[in-house]
N, C-alpha and C positions, 0 to 999 in steps of 0.2 A: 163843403158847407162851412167848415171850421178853420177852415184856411186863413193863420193870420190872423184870431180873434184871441184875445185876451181882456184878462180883468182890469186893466187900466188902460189909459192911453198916457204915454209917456212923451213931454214937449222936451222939444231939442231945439227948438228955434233960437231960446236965448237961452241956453243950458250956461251956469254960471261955476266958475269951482276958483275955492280959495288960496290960495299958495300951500297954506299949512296941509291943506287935503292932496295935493298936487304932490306934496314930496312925500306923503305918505301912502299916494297909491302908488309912488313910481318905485318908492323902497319896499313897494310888495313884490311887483314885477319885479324887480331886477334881484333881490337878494332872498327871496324866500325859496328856493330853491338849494341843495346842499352845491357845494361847489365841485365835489366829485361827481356826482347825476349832472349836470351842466358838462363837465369832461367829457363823459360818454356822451351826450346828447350829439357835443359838439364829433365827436371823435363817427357816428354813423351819421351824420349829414355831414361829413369829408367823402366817408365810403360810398356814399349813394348818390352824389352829386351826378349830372350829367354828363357824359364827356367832354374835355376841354379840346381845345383844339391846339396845333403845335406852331410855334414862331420861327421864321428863319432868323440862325442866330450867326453860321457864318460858313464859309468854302475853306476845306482842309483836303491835307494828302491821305489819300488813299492809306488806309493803316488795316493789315489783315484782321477778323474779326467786324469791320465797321459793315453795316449794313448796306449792300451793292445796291439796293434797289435808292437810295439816295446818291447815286453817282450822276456826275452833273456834267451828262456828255460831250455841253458844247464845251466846257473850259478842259477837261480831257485830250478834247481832239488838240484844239489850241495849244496845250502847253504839252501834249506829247505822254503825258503819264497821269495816273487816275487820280479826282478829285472827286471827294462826297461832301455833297451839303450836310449841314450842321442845325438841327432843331433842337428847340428848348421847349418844353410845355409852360400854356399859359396858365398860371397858378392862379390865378383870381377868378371869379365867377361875380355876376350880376344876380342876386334875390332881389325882387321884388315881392313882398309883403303883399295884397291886396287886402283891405280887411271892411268888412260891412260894417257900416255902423249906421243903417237904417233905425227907424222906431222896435222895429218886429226885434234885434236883438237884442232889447232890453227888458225881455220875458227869463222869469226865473228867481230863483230867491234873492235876497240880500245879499248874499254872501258871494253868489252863484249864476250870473243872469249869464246868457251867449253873450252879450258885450264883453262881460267882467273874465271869460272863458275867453275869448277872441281875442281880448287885448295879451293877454299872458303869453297864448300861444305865439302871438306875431313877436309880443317882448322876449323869448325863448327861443324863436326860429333865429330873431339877431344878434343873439348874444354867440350863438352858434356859428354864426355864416363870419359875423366878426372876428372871431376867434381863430376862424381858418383864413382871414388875410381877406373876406371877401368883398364887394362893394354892397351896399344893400338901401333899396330902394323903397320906400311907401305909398302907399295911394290909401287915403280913406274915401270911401266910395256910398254913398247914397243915391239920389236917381240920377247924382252930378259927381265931378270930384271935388269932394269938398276941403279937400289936403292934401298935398304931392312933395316928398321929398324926395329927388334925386339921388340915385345913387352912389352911394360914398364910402370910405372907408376911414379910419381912424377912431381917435382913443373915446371921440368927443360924437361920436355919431350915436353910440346906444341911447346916450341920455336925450338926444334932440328926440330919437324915435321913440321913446318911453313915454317922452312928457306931452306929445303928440298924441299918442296912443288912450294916455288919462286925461287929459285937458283940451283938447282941439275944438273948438264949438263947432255945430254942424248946424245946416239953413233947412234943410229937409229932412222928413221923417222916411221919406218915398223910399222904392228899391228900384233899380236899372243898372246893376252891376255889368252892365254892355258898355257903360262907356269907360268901365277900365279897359275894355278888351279893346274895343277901340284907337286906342292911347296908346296902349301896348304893341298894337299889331303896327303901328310906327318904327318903334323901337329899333334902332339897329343891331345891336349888339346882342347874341343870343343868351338867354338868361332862364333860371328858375321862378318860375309866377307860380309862388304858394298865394292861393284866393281861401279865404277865411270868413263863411257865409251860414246864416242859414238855408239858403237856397231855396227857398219859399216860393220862388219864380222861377220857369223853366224858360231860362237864355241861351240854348244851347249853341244856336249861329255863332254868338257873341265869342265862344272860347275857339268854335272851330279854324277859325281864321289863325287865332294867336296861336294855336297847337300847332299850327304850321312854321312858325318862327321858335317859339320856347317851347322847352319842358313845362308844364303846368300840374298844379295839383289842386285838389277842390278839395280843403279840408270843410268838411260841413259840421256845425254845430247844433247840436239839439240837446234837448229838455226832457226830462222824464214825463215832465206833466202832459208834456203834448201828447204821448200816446198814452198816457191813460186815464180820464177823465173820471175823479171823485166824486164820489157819490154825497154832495152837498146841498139837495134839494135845488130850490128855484136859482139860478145864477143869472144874472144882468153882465153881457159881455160886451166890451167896444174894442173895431179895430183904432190899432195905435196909429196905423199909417191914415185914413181915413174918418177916424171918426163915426163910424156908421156903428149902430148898436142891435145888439139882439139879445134873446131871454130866452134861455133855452130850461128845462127841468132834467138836471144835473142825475135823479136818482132814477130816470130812467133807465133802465136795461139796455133797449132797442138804442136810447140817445149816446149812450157808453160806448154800447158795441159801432155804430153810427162815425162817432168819434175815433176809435181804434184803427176803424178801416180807413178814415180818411187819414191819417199816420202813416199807418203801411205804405197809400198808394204813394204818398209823399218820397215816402224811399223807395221805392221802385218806379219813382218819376227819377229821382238823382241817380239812379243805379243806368238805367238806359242814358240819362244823355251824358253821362262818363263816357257809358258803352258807345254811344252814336259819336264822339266828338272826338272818341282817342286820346282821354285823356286819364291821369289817375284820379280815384276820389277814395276819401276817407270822412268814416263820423267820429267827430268826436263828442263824448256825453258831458252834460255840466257836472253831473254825479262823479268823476272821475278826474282825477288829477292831469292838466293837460300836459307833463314833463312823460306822463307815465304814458299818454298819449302818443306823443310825438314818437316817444323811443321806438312803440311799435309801429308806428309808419315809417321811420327813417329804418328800421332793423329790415321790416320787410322787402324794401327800396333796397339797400345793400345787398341784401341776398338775390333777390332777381337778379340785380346786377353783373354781379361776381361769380353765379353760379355754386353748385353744392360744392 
């Protein structure tokens, strides 16, 4: 019943930001962070990354210790004495960012909304993937894409993805985070799809398809407030994404506990179609610093990885 209701409805149609505000949200993103926490961050999203795959680099003589199971039978027979292929690992990986930036994530304080949480994390994921040489890719995502940068690497990419991040105008307030999956399940080249949502909607077809091509992770963002509803007598709520209104009495008990459950079930709607779709998922809270975040999702990623 509470799905999606909030105390304002926030217009994004012609969302307007001035230069001076522009370089001072992107010099939050990018430098408020210490630059040794940024080291680690970057140093367990190396460890956790998915497997890359190996390049042929070139055909050499047989040298004892080289690994036989890359001997390359036909040029052996041919020239009479052993040759092994030669592999290089491909050191780059593709991130792809996906990041919501519907109405519903602009619930939460001043300070603290899931946008203002969302953006950081994407600006934090690429400051990381960049740092290990990687290409990194965006998509801002409402019931459309409303901004797609390609995958890149260099000195000059964090800044394009930063200023994207706090400045991009968006057309729709709607959610249909399916037509990143879409988009994605294109893609040739196998990649990391970190999706950064409140997941408010359960798309679960949407990711299964791409889980078949990429690694993916569903970092989900939530709010204190949504699961627990203040005791502030009569409340007048509208959805941001629709506009429809309702008036519910806040100091209810029943309307509290009413509220809490419909919270719960919310995460253990996103907890099954993780489960259903095979893919990873993580919450993270606005209450909580998302560096501090990240670290334990990439820490626990490494570890499954690598083993005890």
């Amino acid at each position: 019943m509470f799905l999606g209701w909030f105390r304002r409805r926030v217009k994004v149609a012609e969302r307007r930001v001035d230069a001076a505000a522009i370089m001072r949200q992107a010099r939050r993103l990018r430098f408020r962070a210490r630059p040794g926490a940024i080291s680690r961050l970057a140093g367990l999203y190396h460890g956790a990354r998915p497997g890359v795959g190996l390049t042929f680099a070139e055909l050499k003589a047989y040298e004892p210790g080289d690994d036989v199971r890359h001997l390359d039978w036909n040029v052996t027979a041919r020239l009479g004495r052993p040759f092994v292929r030669r592999f290089v690992e491909e050191r780059s990986l593709v991130l792809w960012l996906v990041v919501d930036v519907s109405a519903s994530m602009h619930f939460g304080s001043d300070q603290s909304t899931k946008a203002d949480r969302a953006a950081q994390a994407a600006a934090l994921l690429a400051t990381a993937a960049l740092r290990n040489g990687d290409n990194v890719g965006l998509m801002l995502v409402s019931d459309q894409i409303e901004l797609e940068l390609p995958p890149a690497t260099g000195g000059r990419r964090l800044g394009r993805i930063v200023r994207a991040l706090v400045a991009a105008p968006t057309v729709s307030g709607k959610t249909r985070l399916g037509v990143a999956g879409e988009r994605l399940a294109l893609a040739g080249r196998r990649a990391l799809v970190v999706v950064v949502s409140d997941f408010l909607s359960d798309e679960k077809m949407a990711w299964r398809g791409v889980a078949r091509r990429h690694d993916i992770i569903l970092l989900r963002v939530v709010d204190p407030r949504e699961s627990s509803l203040p005791s502030a007598g009569i409340l007048a709520l509208e959805s941001p994404e629709d506009g429809a209104r309702i008036t519910i009495d806040s100091s209810s008990p029943r309307m509290r506990k009413r509220y809490a459950e419909a919270a719960r079930r919310r995460s253990q709607a996103f907890a099954r179609m993780c489960s259903s779709t095979g893919v990873q998922g993580f919450t993270m809270s606005t209450d909580v610093d998302p560096l501090r975040s990240l670290t334990e999702l990439f820490r626990g990623r490494a570890a499954r990885r690598w083993g005890p």
